[in-house]
MARDREN-826169 format. One record per residue (C-alpha): x, y, z; residue in three letters. Coordinates in steps of 0.25 Angstrom, whole numbers. Each point is the difference from the previous one (the first is absolute). Example, Ala and Ser with C-alpha at 12.3 -4.5 7.8 and 13.67 -1.06 7.14 Angstrom:
# MARDREN-826169
49|-18|31|ALA
6|14|-2|SER
This chain:
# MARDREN-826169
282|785|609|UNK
12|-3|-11|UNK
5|-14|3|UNK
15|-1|5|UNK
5|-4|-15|UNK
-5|15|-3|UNK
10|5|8|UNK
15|-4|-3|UNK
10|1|11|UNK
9|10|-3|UNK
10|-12|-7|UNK
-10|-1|-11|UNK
1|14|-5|UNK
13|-4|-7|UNK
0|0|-15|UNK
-2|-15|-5|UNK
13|-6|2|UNK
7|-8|-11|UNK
3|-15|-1|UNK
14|2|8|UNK
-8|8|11|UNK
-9|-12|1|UNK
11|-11|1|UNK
3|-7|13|UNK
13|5|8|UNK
3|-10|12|UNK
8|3|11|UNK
0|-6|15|UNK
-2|7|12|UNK
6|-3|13|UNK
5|6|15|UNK
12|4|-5|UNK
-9|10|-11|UNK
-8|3|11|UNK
8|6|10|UNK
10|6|-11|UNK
-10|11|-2|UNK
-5|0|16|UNK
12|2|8|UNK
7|10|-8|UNK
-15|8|-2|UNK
-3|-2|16|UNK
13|7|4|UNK
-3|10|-10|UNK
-14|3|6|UNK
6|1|13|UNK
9|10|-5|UNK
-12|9|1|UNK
-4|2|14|UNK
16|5|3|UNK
-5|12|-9|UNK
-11|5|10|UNK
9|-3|11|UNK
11|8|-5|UNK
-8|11|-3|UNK
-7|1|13|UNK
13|0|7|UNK
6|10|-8|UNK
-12|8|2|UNK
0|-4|15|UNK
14|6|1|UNK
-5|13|-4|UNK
-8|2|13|UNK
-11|6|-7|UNK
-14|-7|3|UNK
-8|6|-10|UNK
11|-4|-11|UNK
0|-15|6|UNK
-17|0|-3|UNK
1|6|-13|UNK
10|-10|-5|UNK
-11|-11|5|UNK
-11|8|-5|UNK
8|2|-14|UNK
5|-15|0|UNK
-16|-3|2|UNK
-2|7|-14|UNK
10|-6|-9|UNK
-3|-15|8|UNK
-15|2|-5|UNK
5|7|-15|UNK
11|-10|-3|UNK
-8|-12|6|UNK
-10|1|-10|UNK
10|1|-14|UNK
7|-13|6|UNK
-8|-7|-12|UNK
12|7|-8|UNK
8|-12|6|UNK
-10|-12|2|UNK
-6|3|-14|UNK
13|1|-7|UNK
4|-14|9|UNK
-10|-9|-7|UNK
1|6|-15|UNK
15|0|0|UNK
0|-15|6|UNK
-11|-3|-9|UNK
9|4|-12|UNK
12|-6|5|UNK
-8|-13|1|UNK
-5|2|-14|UNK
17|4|-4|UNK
-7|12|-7|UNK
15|7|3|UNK
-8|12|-7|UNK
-12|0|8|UNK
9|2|12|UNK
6|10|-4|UNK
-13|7|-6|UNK
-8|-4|14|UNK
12|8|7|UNK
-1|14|-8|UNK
-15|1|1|UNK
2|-1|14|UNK
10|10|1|UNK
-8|10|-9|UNK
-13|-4|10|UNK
11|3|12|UNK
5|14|-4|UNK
-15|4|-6|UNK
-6|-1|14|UNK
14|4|7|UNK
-2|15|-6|UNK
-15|-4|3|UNK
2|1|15|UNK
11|10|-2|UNK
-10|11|-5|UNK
-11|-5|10|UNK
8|2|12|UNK
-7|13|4|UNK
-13|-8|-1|UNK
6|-13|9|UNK
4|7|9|UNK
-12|9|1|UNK
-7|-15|2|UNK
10|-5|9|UNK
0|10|8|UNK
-17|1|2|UNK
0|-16|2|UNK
10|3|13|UNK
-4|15|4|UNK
14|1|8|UNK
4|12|6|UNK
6|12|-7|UNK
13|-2|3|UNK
1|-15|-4|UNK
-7|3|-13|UNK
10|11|-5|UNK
9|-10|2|UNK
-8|-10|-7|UNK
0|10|-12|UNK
12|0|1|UNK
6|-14|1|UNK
-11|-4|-11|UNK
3|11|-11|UNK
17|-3|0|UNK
-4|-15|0|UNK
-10|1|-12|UNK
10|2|-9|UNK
4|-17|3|UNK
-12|-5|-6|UNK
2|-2|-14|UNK
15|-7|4|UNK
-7|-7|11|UNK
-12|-6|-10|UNK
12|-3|-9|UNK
5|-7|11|UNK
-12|-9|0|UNK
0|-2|-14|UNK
13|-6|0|UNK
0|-8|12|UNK
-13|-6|-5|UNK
9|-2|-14|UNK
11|-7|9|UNK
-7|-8|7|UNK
-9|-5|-11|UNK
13|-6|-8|UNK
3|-7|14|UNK
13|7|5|UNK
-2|2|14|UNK
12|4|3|UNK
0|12|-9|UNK
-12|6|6|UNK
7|-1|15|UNK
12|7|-5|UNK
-7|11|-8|UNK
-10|1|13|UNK
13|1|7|UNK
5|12|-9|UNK
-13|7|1|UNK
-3|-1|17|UNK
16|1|2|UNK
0|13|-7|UNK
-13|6|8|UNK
5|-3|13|UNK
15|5|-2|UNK
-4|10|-8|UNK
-13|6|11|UNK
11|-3|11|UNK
10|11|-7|UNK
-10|9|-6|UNK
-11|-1|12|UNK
10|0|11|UNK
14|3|-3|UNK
-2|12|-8|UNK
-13|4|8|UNK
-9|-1|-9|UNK
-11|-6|8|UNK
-13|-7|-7|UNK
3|8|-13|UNK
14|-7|1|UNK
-6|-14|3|UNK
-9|1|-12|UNK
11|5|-10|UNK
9|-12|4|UNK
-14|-10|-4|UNK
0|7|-13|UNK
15|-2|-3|UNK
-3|-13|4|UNK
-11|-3|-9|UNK
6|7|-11|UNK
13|-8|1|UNK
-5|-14|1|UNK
-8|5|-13|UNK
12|2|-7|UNK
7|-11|5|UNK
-11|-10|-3|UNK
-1|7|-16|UNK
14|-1|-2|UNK
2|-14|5|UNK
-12|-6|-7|UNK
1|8|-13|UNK
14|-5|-1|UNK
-5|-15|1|UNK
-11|1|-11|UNK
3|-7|-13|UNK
0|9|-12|UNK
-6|-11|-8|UNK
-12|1|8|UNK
-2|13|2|UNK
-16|4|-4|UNK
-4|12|-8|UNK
-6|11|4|UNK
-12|-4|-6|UNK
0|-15|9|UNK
3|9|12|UNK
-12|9|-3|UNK
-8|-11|-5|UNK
-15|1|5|UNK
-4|-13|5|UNK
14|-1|7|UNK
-5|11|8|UNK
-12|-1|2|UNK
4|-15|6|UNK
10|9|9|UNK
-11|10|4|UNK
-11|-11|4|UNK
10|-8|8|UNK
4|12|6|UNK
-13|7|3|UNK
-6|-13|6|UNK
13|-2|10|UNK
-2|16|3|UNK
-15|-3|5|UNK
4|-13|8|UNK
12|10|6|UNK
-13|11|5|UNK
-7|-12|5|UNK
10|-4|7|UNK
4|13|6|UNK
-14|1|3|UNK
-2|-12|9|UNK
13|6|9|UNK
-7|14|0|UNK
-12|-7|5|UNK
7|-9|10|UNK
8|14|7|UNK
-15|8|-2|UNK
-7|-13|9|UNK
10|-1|10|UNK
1|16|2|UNK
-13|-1|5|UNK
5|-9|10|UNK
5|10|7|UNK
17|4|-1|UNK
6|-8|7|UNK
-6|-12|-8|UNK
4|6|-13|UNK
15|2|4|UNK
1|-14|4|UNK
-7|-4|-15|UNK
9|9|-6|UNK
14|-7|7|UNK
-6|-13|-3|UNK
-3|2|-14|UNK
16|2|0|UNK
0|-15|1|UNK
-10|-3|-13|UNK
9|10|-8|UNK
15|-8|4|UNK
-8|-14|-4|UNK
-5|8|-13|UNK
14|2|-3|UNK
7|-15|1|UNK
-15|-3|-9|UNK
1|12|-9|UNK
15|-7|-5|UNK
-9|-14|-1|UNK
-11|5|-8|UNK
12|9|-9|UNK
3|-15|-3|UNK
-13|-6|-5|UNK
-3|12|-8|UNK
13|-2|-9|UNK
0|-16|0|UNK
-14|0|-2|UNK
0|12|-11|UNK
10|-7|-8|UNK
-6|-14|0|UNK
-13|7|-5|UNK
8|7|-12|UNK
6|-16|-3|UNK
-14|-3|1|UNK
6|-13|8|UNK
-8|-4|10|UNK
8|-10|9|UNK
7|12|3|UNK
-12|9|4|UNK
-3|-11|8|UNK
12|-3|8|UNK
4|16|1|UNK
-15|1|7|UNK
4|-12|9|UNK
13|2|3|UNK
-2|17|4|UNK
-14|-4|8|UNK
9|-10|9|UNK
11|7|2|UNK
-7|12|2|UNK
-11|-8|11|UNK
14|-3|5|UNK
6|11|2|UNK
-13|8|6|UNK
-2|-12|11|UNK
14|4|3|UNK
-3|13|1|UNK
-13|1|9|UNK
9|-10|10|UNK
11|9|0|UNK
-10|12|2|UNK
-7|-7|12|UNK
15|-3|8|UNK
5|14|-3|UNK
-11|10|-3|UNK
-2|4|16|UNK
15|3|-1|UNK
-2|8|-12|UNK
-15|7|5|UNK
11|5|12|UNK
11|5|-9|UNK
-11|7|-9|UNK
-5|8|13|UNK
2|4|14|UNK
-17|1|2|UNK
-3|-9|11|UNK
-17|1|-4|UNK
6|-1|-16|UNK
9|-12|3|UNK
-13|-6|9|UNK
-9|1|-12|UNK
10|-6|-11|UNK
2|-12|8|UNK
-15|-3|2|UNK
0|1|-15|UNK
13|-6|-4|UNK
-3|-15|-4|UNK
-10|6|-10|UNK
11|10|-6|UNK
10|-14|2|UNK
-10|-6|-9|UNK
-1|8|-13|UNK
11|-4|-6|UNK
-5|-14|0|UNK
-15|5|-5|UNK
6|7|-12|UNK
12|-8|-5|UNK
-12|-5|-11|UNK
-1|14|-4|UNK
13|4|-3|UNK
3|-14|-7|UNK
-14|2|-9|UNK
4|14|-3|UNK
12|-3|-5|UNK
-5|-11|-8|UNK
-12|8|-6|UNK
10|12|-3|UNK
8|-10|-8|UNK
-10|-5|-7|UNK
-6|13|-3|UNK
-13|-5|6|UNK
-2|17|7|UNK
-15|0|-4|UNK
-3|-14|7|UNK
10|5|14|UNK
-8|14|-2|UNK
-12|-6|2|UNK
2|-9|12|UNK
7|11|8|UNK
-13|10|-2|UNK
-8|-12|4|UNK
10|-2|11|UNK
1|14|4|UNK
-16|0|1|UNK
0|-12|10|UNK
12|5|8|UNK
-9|13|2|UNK
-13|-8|4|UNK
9|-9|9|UNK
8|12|8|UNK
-13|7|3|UNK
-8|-12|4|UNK
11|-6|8|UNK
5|12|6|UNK
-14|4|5|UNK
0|-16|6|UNK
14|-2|5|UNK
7|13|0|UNK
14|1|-5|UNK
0|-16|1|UNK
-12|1|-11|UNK
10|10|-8|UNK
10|-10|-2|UNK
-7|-11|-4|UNK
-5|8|-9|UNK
13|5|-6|UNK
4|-17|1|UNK
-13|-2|-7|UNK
4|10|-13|UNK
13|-8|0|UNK
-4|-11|-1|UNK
-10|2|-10|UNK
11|8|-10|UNK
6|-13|0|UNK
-10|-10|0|UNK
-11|7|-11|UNK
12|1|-9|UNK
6|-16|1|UNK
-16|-3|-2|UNK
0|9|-13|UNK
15|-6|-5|UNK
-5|-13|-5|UNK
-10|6|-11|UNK
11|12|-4|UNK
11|-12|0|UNK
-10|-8|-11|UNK
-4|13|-8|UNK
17|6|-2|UNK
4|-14|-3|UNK
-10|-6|-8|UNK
4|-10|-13|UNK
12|0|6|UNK
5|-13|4|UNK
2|-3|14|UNK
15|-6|-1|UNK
5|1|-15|UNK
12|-7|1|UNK
């Protein structure tokens, strides 16, 4: 076995920087930085669950119960598609803070185009795969005939979105890697504003049911595409702009594609250990997997208030990494792991007051309601047992660390799939919980176990305060 100096992180792939690259750029981190970048990106993330809602209601309205599951079925597919190019934004993140740490201006703007070229290149991908995706989708569910003609359906028309949708990515992970918050919830606001007037007046005004809602997402995407281009184009400076030959540059992507294809294997993991966890509790019977199902609804609000945290660390932390200024790494890491500790204690407190009300308002089944509550301090809990996780991803994603966060979510995912049988066969539904607990908390706490070692490697002969 190859030592680990064998094996750069994706960061050392570069080209061997220059004296200026190598020169120390203070900066201080403090709250104010912090939640500059959090509130803005937490409102924007909740932004997103209105889509599904609207959607659903607008297909709801139609009256048609096969139209209603094929949207689910159809939203099912893109969820698993799109989830696993999000390294189109986190990768883009850390590079772009990275470079904006450095004050490379032209590695910015370079780091952007390669991963717009990356964006549209798998966009037409998935565009001239649809046939097989669907194909795919449609043999993982087996739905009736009539809901999977209107999954074909729903899933053709909404294809066409995915190379503006990846572009979308791109230039969200752009944005937030200079640091302007702001910017990505107003250009989040353009592109799920549009969708959910647009699928309102095209699904429901003019009749044109689920082909109508996916046309409104399209125009949507395509919109907030141009919006973000124009907006961001206009603001590079000309004196920076790279050549085509530093855009194209070959260890400038191949940095991009390493970052990215690690972060795409942490995301299946990932999906994996949920798709494990509803396999499990299926075979505890229905009634047991509707209640899993609600009370995952409460890990998935906490995810978004830690998602806005973790956006945070990944841009502070990036940029301090690219100043190759260590009191900053430091503080962003402290700063982001408190608050973020903080704001997940809050959460899980919040969740055990209110999350009976909520099990209630998410259904009227009195065995489904029975079950949830019998399991809701676990499901109260995970927000708590995975605030480390969010906050180390971002941290690792800003620093580019992908290999070193691949690794620990394989070994994560393999212990996670240990524990949920074992403890399943032991304790039930109990033993799944923990279980799910357990792979939490091991994310986040293999990952701060591994920081101190990557920390000494990314800044080393560097000073520790050069001022």
């Amino acid at each position: 076995m190859r030592r680990e100096a064998d094996h750069p992180e994706p960061m050392a792939i570069a080209a061997a920087p220059d004296s200026a690259a190598l020169r120390v750029r203070p900066f201080t981190v403090g709250h104010r930085d912090v939640w500059r970048i959090t509130l803005p990106m937490t409102l924007a993330f909740l932004t997103t669950p209105l889509l599904g809602l609207t959607d659903t209601a607008v297909v709801g309205r139609i009256g048609d119960a096969e139209a209603l599951g094929g949207l689910a079925v159809g939203a099912l597919v893109f969820d698993f598609a799109f989830s696993t190019c999000n390294f189109l934004r986190t990768g883009t993140t850390g590079l772009t803070a990275q470079a904006v740490g450095a004050e490379d201006g032209r590695e910015v703007q370079a780091v952007f185009w390669r991963a717009i070229a990356l964006a549209v290149v798998i966009g037409l991908v998935l565009v001239l795969a649809e046939p097989l995706i669907t194909a795919l989708g449609l043999l993982a569910i087996s739905p009736g005939e009539g809901v999977a003609e209107t999954v074909r359906t729903y899933v053709f028309v909404r294809m066409f979105s995915a190379p503006f949708a990846l572009v979308n990515y791109a230039i969200l992970g752009h944005v937030l890697g200079r640091g302007r918050g702001g910017l990505g919830l107003g250009l989040q606001i353009v592109v799920n504003g549009t969708n959910i007037v647009l699928s309102i007046l095209f699904g429901l005004v003019l009749e044109g049911g689920i082909a109508g809602v996916a046309l409104g997402t399209v125009c949507g995407e395509a919109l907030g595409a141009l919006v973000g281009l124009w907006i961001l184009i206009r603001g590079f400076d000309r004196r920076e702009q790279p050549s085509r030959q530093a855009i194209m540059d070959r260890h400038g992507f191949l940095r991009m594609v390493a970052v990215n294809r690690d972060i795409m294997i942490r995301s299946f993991c990932l999906l994996g250990a949920f798709v494990l966890f509803t396999r499990i509790g299926a075979q505890l019977g229905a009634v047991v997997l509707a209640a899993n199902g609600i009370l995952m609804n409460l890990f998935l609000v906490g995810g978004y208030f830690l998602d806005g945290m973790a956006t945070a660390a990944e841009q502070l932390v990036g940029r301090s990494v690219g100043a190759r200024y260590r009191p900053a790494f430091d503080q962003a890491v402290r700063l982001t792991i408190g608050w973020g500790l903080g704001l997940s204690l809050l959460l899980s407190a919040l969740f055990f007051v209110t999350g009976e009300a909520l099990v209630a308002f998410l259904t009227t089944d009195a065995a489904v309601r029975e079950a949830a509550g019998t399991y809701l301090a676990w499901a109260a809990l995970t927000p708590l047992a995975g605030a480390l996780a969010f906050i180390m991803d971002g941290v690792f994603i800003g620093a580019t660390w992908s290999r070193t966060m691949r690794d620990m979510m394989l070994v994560s995912v393999a212990i996670f799939a240990l524990a949920a049988y074992g403890f399943t066969g032991l304790y039930g539904n109990h033993g799944l919980w923990l279980a799910m607990l357990l792979f939490l908390g091991l994310r986040g706490f293999s990952l701060l176990a591994l920081l101190p070692r990557r920390r000494a490697q990314s800044f080393a002969s560097v000073p520790s305060d050069p001022r």
